[in-house]
C-alpha positions in Angstrom: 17.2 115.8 -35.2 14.2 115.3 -38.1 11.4 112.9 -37.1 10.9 110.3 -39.3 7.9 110.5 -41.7 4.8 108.4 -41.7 5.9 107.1 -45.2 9.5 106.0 -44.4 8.1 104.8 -41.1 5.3 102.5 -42.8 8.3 101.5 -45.4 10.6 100.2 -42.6 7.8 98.5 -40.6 7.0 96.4 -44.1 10.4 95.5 -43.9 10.3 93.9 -40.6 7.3 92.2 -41.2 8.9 90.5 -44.5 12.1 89.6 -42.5 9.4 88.1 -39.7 7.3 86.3 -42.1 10.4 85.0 -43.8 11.9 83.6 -40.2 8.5 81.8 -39.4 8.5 80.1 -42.4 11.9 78.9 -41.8 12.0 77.6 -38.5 8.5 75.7 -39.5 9.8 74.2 -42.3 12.8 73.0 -40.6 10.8 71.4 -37.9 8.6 69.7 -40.6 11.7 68.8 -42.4 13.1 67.0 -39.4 10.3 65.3 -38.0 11.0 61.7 -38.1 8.5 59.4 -40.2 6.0 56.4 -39.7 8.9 54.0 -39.7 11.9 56.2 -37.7 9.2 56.0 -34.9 8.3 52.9 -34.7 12.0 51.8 -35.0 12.6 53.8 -31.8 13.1 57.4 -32.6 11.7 60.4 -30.7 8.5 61.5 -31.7 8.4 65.4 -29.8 4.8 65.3 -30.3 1.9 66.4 -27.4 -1.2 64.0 -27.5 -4.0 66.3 -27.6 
């Protein structure tokens, strides 16, 4: 079996850090997206939130 040349090797790394980038973005977003406002909370809606 060939091993696998820096170039190709540099290429497919790239790739998974696209597809990583791309999967953080998401999953933030979605929790952004879904946080419950001002008014949800004070009407009695969870607030997953850690006081600093």
């Amino acid at each position: 079996m060939k091993s696998l040349q820096k170039g190709k090797m540099w290429l497919f790394a790239i790739g998974q850090l696209g597809w990583a980038i791309l999967s953080g973005l998401i999953s933030n977003w979605l929790v952004y997206f879904y946080q419950p406002d001002e008014t949800a909370v004070l009407a009695g809606s969870f607030y997953f939130r850690k006081d600093l």
